[in-house]
Backbone as CSV, one residue per row, in Angstrom:
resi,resn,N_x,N_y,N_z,CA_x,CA_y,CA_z,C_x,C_y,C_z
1,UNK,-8.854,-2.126,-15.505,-8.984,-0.687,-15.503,-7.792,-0.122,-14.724
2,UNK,-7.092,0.821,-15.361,-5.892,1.374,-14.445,-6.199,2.740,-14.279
3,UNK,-5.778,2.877,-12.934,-5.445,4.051,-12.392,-4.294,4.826,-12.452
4,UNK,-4.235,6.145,-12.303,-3.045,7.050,-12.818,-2.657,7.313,-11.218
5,UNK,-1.907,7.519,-10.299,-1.639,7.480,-8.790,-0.964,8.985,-9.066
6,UNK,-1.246,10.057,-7.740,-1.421,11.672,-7.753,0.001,11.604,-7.905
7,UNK,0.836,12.050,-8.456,2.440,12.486,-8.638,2.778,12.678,-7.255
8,UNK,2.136,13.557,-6.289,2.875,14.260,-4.853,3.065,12.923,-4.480
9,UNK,1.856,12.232,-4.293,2.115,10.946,-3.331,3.135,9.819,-3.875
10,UNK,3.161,9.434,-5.079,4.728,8.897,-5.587,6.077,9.790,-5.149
11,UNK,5.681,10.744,-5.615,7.245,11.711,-4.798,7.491,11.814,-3.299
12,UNK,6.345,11.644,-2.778,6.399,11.880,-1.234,6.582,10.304,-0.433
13,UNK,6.338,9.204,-1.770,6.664,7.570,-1.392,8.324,7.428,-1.601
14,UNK,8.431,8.252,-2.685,9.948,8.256,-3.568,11.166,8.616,-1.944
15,UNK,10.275,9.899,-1.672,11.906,10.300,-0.897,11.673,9.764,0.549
16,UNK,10.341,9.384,0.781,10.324,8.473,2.189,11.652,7.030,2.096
17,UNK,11.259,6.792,0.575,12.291,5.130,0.732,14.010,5.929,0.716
18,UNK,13.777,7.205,0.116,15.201,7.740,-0.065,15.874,8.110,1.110
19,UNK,14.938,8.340,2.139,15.454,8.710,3.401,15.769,7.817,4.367
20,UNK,15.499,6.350,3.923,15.554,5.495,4.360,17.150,4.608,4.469
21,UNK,17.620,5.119,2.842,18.521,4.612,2.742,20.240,4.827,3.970
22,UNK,20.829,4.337,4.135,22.022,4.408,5.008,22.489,6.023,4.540
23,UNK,23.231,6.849,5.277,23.388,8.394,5.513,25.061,7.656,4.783
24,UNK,25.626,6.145,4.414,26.865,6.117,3.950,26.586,6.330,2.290
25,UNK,24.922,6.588,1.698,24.645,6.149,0.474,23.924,7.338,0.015
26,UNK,24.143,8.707,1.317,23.389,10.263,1.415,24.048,11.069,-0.371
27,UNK,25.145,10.814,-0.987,25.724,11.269,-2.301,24.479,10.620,-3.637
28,UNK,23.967,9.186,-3.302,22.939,8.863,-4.243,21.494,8.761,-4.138
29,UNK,21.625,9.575,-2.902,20.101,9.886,-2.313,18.810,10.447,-3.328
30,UNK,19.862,11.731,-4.621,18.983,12.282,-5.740,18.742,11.147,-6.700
31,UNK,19.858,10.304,-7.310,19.624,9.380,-8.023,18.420,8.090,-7.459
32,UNK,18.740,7.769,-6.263,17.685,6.551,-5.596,16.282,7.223,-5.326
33,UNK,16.246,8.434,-5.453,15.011,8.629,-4.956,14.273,9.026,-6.376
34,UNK,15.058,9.419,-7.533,14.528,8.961,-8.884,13.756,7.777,-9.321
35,UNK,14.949,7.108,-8.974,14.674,5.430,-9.519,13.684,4.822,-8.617
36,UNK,13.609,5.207,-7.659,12.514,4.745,-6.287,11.114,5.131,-7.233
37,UNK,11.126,6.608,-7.856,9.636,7.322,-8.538,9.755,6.335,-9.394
38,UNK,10.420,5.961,-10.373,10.243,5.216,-11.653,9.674,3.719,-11.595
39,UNK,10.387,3.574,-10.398,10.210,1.797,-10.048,8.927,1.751,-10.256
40,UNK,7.858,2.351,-8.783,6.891,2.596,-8.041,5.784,2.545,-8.856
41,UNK,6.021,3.560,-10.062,5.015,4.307,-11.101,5.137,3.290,-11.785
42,UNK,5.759,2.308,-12.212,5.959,1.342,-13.230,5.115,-0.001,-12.469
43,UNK,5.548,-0.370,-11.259,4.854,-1.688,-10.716,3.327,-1.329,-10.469
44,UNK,2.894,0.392,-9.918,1.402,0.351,-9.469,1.096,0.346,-11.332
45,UNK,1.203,0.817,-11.759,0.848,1.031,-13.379,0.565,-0.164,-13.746
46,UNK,0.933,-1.330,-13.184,0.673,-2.628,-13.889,-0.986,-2.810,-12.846
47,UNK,-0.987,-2.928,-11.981,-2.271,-3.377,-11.225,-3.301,-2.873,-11.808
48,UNK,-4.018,-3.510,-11.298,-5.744,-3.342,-11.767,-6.650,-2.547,-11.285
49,UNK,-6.708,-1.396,-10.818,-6.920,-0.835,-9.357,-8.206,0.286,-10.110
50,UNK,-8.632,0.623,-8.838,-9.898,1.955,-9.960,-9.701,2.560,-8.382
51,UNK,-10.290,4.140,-9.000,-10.103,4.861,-7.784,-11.389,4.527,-6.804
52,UNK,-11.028,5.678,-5.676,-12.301,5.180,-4.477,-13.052,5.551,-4.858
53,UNK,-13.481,6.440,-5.724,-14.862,7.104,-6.284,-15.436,5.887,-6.788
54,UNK,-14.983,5.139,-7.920,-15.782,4.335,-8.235,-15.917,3.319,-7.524
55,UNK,-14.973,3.134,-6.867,-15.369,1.618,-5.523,-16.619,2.099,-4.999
56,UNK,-16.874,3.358,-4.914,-17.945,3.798,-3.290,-19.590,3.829,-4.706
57,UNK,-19.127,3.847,-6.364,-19.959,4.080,-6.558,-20.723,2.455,-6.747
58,UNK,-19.673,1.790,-7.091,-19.846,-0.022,-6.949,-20.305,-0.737,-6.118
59,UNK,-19.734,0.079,-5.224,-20.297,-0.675,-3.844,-21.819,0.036,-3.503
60,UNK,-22.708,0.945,-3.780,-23.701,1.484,-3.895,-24.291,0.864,-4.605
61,UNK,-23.909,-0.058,-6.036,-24.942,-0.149,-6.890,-24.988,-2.087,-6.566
62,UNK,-23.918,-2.445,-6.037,-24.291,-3.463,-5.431,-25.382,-3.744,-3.976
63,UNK,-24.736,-2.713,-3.110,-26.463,-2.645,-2.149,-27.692,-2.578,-2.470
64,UNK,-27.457,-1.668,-3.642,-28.791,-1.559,-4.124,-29.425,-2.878,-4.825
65,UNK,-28.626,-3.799,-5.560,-28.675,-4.837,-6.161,-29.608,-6.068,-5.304
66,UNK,-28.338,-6.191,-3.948,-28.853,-6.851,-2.629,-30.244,-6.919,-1.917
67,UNK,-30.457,-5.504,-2.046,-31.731,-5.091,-1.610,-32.970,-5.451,-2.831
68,UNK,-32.677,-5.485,-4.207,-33.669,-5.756,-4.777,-33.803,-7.099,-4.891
69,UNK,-32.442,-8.069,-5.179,-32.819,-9.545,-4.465,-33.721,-10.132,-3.312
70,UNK,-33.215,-9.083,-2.357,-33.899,-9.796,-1.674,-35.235,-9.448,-1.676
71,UNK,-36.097,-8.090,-1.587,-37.089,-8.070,-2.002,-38.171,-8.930,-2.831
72,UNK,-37.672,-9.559,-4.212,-37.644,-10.385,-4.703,-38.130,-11.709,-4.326
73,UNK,-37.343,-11.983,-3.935,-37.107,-13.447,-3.333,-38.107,-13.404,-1.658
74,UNK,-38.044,-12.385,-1.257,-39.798,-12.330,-0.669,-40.800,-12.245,-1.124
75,UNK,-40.944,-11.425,-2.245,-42.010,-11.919,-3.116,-42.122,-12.957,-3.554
76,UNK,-41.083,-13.751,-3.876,-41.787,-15.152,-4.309,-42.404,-16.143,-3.113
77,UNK,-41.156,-16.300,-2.002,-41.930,-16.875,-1.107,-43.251,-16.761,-1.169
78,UNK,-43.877,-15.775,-0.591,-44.980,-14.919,-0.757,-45.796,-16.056,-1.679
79,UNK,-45.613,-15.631,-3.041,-46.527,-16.011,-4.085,-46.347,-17.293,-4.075
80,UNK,-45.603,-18.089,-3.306,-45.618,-19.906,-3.494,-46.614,-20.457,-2.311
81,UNK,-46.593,-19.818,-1.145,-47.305,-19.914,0.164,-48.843,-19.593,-0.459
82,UNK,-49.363,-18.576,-1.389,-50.122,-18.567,-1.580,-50.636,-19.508,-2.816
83,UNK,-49.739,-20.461,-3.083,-50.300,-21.227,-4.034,-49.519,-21.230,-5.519
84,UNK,-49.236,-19.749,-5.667,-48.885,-19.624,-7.104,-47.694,-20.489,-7.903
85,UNK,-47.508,-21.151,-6.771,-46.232,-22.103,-7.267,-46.294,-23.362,-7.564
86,UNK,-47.672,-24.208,-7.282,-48.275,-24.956,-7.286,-48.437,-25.348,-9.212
87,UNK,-48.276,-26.627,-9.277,-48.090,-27.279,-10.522,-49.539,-27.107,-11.404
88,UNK,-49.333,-26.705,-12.535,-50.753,-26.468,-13.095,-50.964,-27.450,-14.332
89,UNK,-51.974,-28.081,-15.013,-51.884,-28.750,-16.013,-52.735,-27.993,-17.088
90,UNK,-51.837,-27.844,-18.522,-52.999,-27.261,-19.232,-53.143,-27.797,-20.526
């Protein structure tokens, strides 16, 4: 599943690395901080990533999951202590 990443924050990653560069390389600062957006948008574009909305909704439906396991799995205890697990012949 891919994610689309907010434009500001690529542009605002773009001219952080652009500002980075040596003040002897300040003439290709517009060009590098292009190619910095293009790179960026091209390598996250490949990952597999989903936004936090759905992490927080994943991670919800897995607690919830957890919690019905285990519930579960006390109930059986439960029903083996009382016998119900006990071998029957019919």
């Amino acid at each position: 599943m891919s994610t689309k990443f907010d434009p500001r924050f690529l542009e605002d990653l773009a001219k952080r690395l652009s500002a980075s560069v040596p003040a002897q390389l300040s003439a290709l600062k517009d060009d590098l901080e292009n190619n910095f957006k293009s790179v960026l948008q091209a390598g996250l574009g490949k990952l597999d990533l989903v936004t936090r909305q759905e992490f927080d909704v994943q991670a919800g439906v897995l607690a919830r999951t957890r919690e019905t396991l285990m519930a579960l799995e006390a109930r059986l205890q439960e029903w083996e202590r009382a016998g119900g697990g006990a071998d029957r012949k019919t």
